[in-house]
Structures are given as C-alpha cells and as structure tokens.
N, C-alpha and C positions, 0 to 999 in steps of 0.2 A: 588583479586579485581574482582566483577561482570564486567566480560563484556559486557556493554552498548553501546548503539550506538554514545554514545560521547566520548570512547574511541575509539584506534585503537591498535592494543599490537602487537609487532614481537618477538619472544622467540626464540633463537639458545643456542644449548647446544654441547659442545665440551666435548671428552671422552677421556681417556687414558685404554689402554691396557693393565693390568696383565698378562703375558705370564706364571705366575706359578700358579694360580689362574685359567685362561684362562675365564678372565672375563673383560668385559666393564665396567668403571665405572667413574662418570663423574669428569672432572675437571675445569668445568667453565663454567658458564651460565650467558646468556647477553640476558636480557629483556626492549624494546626500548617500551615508550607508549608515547603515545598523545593523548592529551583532547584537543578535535572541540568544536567548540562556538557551544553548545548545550544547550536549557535548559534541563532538563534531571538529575535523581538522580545520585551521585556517591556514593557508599558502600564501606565501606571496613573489611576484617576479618568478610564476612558472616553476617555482621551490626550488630556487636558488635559495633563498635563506629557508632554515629550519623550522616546518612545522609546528604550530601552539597549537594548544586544547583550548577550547571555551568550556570551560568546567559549567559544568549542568548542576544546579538547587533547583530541588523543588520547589522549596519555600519562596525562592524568587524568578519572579516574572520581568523584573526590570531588560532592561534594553541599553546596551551604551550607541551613540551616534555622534558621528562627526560629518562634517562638511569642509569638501575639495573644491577651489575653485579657483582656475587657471584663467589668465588674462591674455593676450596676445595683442603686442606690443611692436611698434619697428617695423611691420609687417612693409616686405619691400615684393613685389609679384611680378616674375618675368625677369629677374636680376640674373640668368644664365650664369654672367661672366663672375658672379659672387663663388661658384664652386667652379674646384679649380680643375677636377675631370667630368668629364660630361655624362658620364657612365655612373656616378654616385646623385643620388636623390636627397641626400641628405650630408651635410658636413658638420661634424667634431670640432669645434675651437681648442686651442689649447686653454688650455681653465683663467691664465691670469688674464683671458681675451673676453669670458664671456663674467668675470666675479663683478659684484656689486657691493657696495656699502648699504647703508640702511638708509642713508638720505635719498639713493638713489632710490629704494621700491616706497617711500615713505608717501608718494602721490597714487602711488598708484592702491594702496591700503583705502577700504572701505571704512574701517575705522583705526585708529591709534593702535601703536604695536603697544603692548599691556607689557607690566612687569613680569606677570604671572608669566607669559607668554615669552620673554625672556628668559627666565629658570626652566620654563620648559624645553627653550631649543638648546641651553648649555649643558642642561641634563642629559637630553639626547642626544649631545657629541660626547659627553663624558660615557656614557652608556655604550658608543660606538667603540669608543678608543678604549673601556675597559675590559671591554667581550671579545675586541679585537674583529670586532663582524664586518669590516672589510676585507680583512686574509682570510675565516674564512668565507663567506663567500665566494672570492676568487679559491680558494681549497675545495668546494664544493663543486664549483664549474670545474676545473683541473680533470676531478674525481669522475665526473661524467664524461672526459673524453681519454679516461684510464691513465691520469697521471694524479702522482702525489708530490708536493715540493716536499725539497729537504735544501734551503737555502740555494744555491747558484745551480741544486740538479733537480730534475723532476725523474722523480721514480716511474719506471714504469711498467702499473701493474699487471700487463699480461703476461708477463713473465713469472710471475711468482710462483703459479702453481698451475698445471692443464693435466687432463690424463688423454690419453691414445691408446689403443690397441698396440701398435706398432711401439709403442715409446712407454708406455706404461705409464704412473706418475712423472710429468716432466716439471722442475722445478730451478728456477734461478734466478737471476737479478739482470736487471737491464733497465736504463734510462737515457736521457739525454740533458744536455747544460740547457740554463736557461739565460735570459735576458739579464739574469746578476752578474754571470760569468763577463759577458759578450752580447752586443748586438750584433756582431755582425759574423760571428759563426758560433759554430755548435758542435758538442760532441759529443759522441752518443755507442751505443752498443748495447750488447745483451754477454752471458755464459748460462746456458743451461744445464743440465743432466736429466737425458732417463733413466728411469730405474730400472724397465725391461731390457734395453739393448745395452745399458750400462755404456753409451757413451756422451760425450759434451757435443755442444752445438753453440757455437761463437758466432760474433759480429762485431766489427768497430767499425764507426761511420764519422763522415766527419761533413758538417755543407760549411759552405760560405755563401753570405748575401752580399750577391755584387749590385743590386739597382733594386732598394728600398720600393720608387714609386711603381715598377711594376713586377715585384717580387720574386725579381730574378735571380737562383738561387743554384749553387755549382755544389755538389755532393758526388763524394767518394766513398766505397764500402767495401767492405771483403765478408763476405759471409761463408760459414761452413754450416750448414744444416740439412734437415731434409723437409722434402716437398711431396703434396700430394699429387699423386699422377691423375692428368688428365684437368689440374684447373686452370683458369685464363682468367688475371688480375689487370686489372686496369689501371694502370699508371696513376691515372687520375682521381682512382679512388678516395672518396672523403675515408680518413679514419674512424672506426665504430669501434666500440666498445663492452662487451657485457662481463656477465660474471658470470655464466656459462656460454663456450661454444658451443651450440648443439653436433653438429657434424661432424666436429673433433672428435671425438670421445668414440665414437664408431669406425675411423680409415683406418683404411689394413693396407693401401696399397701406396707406399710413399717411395719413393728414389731421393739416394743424396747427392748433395752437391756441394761443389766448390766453387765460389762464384766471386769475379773483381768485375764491377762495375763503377760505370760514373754516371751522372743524371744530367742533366740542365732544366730547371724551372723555368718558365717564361708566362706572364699574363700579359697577352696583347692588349686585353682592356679585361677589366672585371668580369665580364662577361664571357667570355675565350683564356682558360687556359690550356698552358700546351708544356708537354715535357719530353723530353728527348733519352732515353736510356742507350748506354752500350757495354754489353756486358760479355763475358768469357765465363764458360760452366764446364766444370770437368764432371760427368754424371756417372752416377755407380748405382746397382740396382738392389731392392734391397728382397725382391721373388724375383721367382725365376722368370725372364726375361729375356729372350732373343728378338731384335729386328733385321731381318736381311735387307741388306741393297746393295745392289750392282754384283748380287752373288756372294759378299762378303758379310757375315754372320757378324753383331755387333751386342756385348754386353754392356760394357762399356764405352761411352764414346764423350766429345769434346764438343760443347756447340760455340760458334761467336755470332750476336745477335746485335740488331741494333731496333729498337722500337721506338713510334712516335704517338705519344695521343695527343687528344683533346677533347676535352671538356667543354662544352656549350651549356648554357643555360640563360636562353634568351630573356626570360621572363623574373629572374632575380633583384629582387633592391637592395642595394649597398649604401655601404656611409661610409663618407670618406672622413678618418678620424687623425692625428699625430703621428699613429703607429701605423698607417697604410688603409688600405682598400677593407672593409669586411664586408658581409655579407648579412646582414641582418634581416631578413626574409626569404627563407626559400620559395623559389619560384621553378614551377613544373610546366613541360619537360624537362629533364636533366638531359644533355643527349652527350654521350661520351662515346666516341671512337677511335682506332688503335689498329696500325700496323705494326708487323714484325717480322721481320726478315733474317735470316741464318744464312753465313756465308761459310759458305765450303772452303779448307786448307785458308781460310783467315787465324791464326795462331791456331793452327792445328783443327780447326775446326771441320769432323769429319762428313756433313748435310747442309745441302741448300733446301730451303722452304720458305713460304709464302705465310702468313694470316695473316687474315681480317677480322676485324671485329666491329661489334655496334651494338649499344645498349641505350633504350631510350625508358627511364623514369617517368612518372606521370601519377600525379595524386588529385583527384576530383575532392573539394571537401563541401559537402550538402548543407543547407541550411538548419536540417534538422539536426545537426552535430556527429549525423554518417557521414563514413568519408570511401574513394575506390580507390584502391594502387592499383597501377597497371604496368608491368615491369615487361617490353619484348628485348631479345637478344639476340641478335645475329650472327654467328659466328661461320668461317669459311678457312681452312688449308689445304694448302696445295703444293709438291715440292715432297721432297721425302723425310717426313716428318716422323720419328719414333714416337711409340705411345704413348709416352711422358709427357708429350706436347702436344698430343690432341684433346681432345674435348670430350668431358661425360657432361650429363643434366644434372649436377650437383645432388646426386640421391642421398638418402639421410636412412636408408633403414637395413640394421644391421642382418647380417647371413646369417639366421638364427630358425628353428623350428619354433614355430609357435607363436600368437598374438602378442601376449605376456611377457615372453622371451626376448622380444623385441622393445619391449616398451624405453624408453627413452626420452632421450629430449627434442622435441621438434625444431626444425631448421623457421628461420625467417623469411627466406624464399628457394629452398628445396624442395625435391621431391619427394617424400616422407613414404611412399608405396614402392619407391624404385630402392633395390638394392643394392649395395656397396659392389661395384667391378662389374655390373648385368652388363651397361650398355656404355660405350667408345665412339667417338663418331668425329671423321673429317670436317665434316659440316656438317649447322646445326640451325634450327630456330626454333625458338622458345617462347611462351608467353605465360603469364602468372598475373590470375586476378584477384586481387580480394575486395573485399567489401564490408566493413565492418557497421555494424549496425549501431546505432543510439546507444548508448549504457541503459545496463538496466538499472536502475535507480531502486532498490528492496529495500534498503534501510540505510543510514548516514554513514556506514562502513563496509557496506557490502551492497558493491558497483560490478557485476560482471560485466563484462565484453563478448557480444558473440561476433564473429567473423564468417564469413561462407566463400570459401577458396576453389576455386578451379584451374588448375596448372596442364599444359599441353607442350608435348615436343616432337620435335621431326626431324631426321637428319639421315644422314650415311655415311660408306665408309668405302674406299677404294682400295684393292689391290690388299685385301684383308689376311693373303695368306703370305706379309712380309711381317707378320707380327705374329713369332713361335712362342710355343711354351707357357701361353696363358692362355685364357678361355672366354668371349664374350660376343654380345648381342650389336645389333646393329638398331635404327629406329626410321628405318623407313616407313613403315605402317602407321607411322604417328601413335603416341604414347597419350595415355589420358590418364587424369586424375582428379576428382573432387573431395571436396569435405567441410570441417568448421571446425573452429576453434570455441572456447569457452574462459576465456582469460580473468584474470584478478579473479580468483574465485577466494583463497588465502592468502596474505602475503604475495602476492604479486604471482602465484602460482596457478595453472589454468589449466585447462585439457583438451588434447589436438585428435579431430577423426579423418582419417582420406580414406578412400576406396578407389581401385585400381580395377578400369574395365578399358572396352573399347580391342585394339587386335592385340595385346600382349597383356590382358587378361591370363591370369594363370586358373589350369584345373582344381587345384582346391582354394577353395571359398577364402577360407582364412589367411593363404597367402597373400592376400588382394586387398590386408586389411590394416589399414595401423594405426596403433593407440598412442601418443604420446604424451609429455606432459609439457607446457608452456612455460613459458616466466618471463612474466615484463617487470621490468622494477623502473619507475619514473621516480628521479629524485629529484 
C-alpha cells in the first residue's frame, strides 16, 4: 500500500530463534492501518488495481481501521533441495499444492471465523468475479508493458499511432498471439503507413519455445521498415513502453531496410541471459549518402551480420513459479554486452566490421526516498563500417533557430543540447547521471519531482573522408552537459533544462540551451 497522508500504518513483527541455524526468523507480523477523512488517492499493489478517492466531509472526523496479521507456519530453514533451481529465492506452488480448507487455518484463528465474516469473504469473491478485477488487473499490467488483449492476440499498442519528421503521422496495427492461441509459439507482426513518405512498413515474426525451463526460444522475421542511422540496440534489451517517444518525433536521418533474420534465446541460469541473432539487410538510403571503400562509391549496399549478447544481472531475485523463471526484483548493475560482426560476399554482403559494445545500469536508492541512475556505455568499431552502423550520443534536440522553436519533448537518457546528425563516432564512451531528489510533498495532489542531470561523451572517428555527401562533427574533445528536470507538475507533465558548455560549447548563448517538457505517467 503507498503510504499517503490518509493513511496511518503501525507494523510490529515478532521473531523466533533457531539456536541450530542461529538465526532470527519471523513468526508473526501485525499491521494496524487507518484511513482519515482525506480526499486523497489510495493505491494498491504499486496501482496495478485502480485508484479510490477517500471522499473528504467535513462534518466527519471519523476514521475507518482495520488489522493485518500474518502467521508463519511450516517454517523449514536451509531446505536448499526444496527449490528446484538454485538461482530462484523464492518458489510458486501450483495453487491445488498450497489451497487449504477451513479446518485446516481453524487452529491457527485467534478467535472463531464469525458468520459475518463469512458473508464478507463470499461478498468479496462475488465482487471479484462481478467487476471481473482479475482480467483487469492482468489488463492493466499488459497495458504498462504496451499491450492490450483481444482474446488469443495482444494488441500492440506502439504501433497505433507515432509521428517523425521523416514519416510524418505513422499509424497501424501490430500485435502478437498469446498463451490462449499456444504455449509453445507465437505469432506476431505489425503494417504501418506514413503519411509524409506515403509508404507501408511490415513485419511477420513467428518464435517457438523449444525448452520452457531455460526459455529457450527459436524466432524468425522478415521486416521491411526503416531505421534511424547511427543507433545500436541491444539484443537483450528489456521492452519499455510510453505514450510518447521523445526522440522520435525529431529524426530526420533514417535508412530503409529489408531485413530476414532468425534469433535464439537462451538463459544459462536467470541470472545470464544470452541471445544469438543472424540476419541479411538489403540498405537503401533515404538523404543523400555516399560511403567509399576499396575506391568503390556505395549507395546502396547488402550487410550479413551475425550478433551475440548477454545480459548479466548479478544481483537480481527471482521466483520460480509453473510458468518459469521471473524476475521479481530488479537488481543493479544491469551489465549487458554485444558483439557484431558483418561478413563480406556472405549472401552478397558487400563489408566486413567489427563492434563492440557494453552497457552497465546501476541505481543507488537512498533512504531518504532519493534515488542516482547511473547509466556508462561503451561502444567500439572497427572494419569498414558505413554510417548507418556507427554510433551517435542519442541527441534529442531538433535543427531549429531558437529556444522555443526547439521545445519538445525530452529524451529518458539522451542528450537534449546535442542536435539531431552534429556528431558520428566509431568509438564512443558515455556516461549519464541523475539523481532525483525526495518529492516535494505541497499538498495531497501536487508531488513534483526535481532531478539534477549531468551527461558526458567522448569518442571519434577514422578515415572520416569515406563518408561523402553529408556533413558532421566528431567528439574527441569530450562533450558536456548538465541540467534538471521538474516532473509531475500536472498530469504526469514536468519541465526539462540542460545547458551545453565545456569544448563544443557553441557562440551563441541560446544555442547551448534547451527547454523541454517531461511526462511520467505511473499507472
């Protein structure tokens, strides 16, 4: 439950003593709350379920409370061989493994289960089953990782509507089957259109799960769309989700493609996963564009690629549940690394190259309810790489005169001073701090967030003059930028400042400056 100012909560927890163990370990917790005549949100489960109001009278002062209080029972310590991977902290029963009858809690009741108290608990599964507030809930979780069911498909909604520079309004349908269809594969896709370039952008995919316990998993795709030049995605990336991209909305400089790949999923243990891609791109450019190599001018060209990551995340808890391994605690570091390799006249493929990569996550969270991300990046190629495959600092701020002119929407961990195409770089290092400060607590609806950001990068670029007919900077003089944010100010709406000094400071003032607007939505 979020603690609000219209509850009050007292938590006492009583222990028993292992003397063969010589360990503490609890046997009873008593949690006493009361809800004041506040108007004021109540949450619960982190608002997985939908928000109430405690409606506010004046006239009344009263108070409602109740009392929680959890037993622990069975208690077996050092039972290792009880979970069956060694890598989960916690294990799921299948439900007919852990249900009880009422004779069975009937000893363990401080006093007689009451009539009353009967009507109460059939009311409250009639109440469940009438509102149907198990679907949604699970609708509401779906909804936060950008899907919607529609029976055996989950919709999925980033597709529905984006805008670009490059694509203009881009709008269509794309989802994947769910566990009603099939457990054991899926099938999925997207069909877009924009409305500037007036053309479609497709996908059909399809996986299959060949080894449940360590989610090993075979996917095939053909995608035709386009990409923004210069980014590098990490295989292993968790899916995120908002209702705006910030950086979208501003890239001008995208190449299309034609891409057949296959995957393989693999978790060596919950902690280690690894995935395997290998894919064929047929690239077409969509500005003007020349790379030369070995003397011969290339507009268009063919790559064949094969990449490897992994995913580490030493400090993770999981629960091994019926449906597999999850992850129920994030634990920081995240350290995720990726090679990729392009092989030369492999089905036509016209470049050999190298990268590397390395991304290490990392969230401090303070007692005082401040918390620090600290996100570095590594990146490295080598080999003859066209610009489409090297590296920019994820900049967020559009080619525009003027402060105003630029205003937009801020990036999550971009560069919000650097402009769209300035800087390309072979190799690169990055690092990105924030540090968000306590909420400020003004009144029972209005909690800003202030943040204080500082982003730095460094890199360079070899052999700069095989890349004709466009125009950019390089970052060996290491780049700088600070600032702060000012979040939930309305509606999940906030306002983002960085300043842009250090060697690639620009002569006028205002260049160096940028306003944007935020949006967190927690649901």
């Amino acid at each position: 439950i979020n603690h609000t100012k219209n509850i009050e909560a007292a938590v006492s927890h009583e222990y028993r003593y292992y003397e063969t163990e010589a360990v503490w370990f609890p046997s009873k917790t008593t949690a006493e709350l009361r809800l004041l005549n506040k108007l004021e949100s109540v949450t619960l489960f982190g608002g997985l379920i939908p928000p109430g109001k405690m409606r506010y009278n004046a006239k009344d002062n009263s108070t409602t409370s109740f009392t929680l209080i959890a037993l622990y029972h069975e208690i077996q310590l050092n039972n290792i061989d009880s979970i069956d991977n060694e890598h989960a902290s916690i294990e799921a029963l299948e439900e007919e493994n852990v249900s009880r009858t009422s004779e069975f809690w009937n000893p363990y009741r401080e006093r007689p289960f009451t009539s009353d108290e009967v009507a109460i608990e059939t009311n409250a599964d009639i109440v469940v089953r009438t509102n149907n507030l198990e679907k949604r809930i699970e609708r509401i979780a779906d909804f936060g990782k950008g899907f919607y069911k529609i029976g055996f498909f989950d919709l999925d909604l980033k597709f529905l509507i984006k805008y670009n520079d490059y694509e203009g309004i881009r709008s269509g349908l794309g989802g994947v089957t769910n566990e009603d269809l099939s457990e054991h594969f899926t099938i999925g896709g997207y069909i877009v259109r924009g409305f500037k370039d007036k053309e479609f952008k497709y996908q059909l995919a399809t996986n299959f799960l060949l080894l449940k316990e360590t989610n090993t998993i075979l996917g095939l795709a053909y995608t035709s769309d386009v990409t923004e030049m210069g980014t590098n995605n990490y295989l292993n990336s968790r899916r995120t989700f908002s209702l705006f991209e910030p950086r979208l909305v501003n890239i001008t400089q995208f190449f299309k493609h034609e891409t057949y790949q296959t995957n393989l999923q693999h978790q060596i243990n919950p902690k280690i996963s690894t995935e395997l891609q290998l894919s064929s791109s047929d690239i077409e450019q969509t500005i003007p564009y020349t790379f030369i190599n070995d003397g011969i001018a290339f507009t268009d060209y063919t790559l064949s690629e094969a990449k490897a990551g992994i995913l580490w995340t030493p400090f993770g808890k999981y629960i091994e549940t019926p449906l597999g391994i999850k992850e129920y605690q994030i634990g920081f570091p995240r350290i995720s690394t990726q090679i990729t390799q392009s092989f030369k006249d492999v089905f036509n493929s016209d470049f050999n190259f190298t990268k590397i990569d390395l991304k290490i996550d990392h969230q401090i969270e303070h007692i005082n309810q401040s918390f620090t991300e600290i996100v570095f990046e590594g990146n490295v190629g080598f080999g003859d790489i066209p610009l489409t495959h090297t590296y920019h600092a994820y900049p967020n701020s559009p080619n525009k005169e003027g402060i105003f002119n630029r205003f937009s929407v801020a990036g999550t961990r971009s560069f919000e001073t650097m402009y769209f195409g300035e800087f390309f770089s072979d190799k690169i290092a990055s690092v990105q701090i924030k540090h968000q400060l306590k909420p400020l607590i003004i009144s029972a609806r209005f909690k800003p967030e202030v943040v204080l950001i500082t982003r730095h990068a460094i890199g360079g670029f070899k052999n700069i003059e095989n890349h004709q007919d466009i125009s950019f900077n390089t970052l060996e003089q290491g780049y700088s930028e600070s600032g702060f944010e000012i979040n939930k100010l309305i509606f999940g709406f906030g306002l983002s400042f960085a300043y842009r000094y250090g060697a690639y400071h620009l002569p006028e003032m205002e260049d160096n400056i940028s306003v944007k607007f935020t949006f967190n939505l927690q649901l």
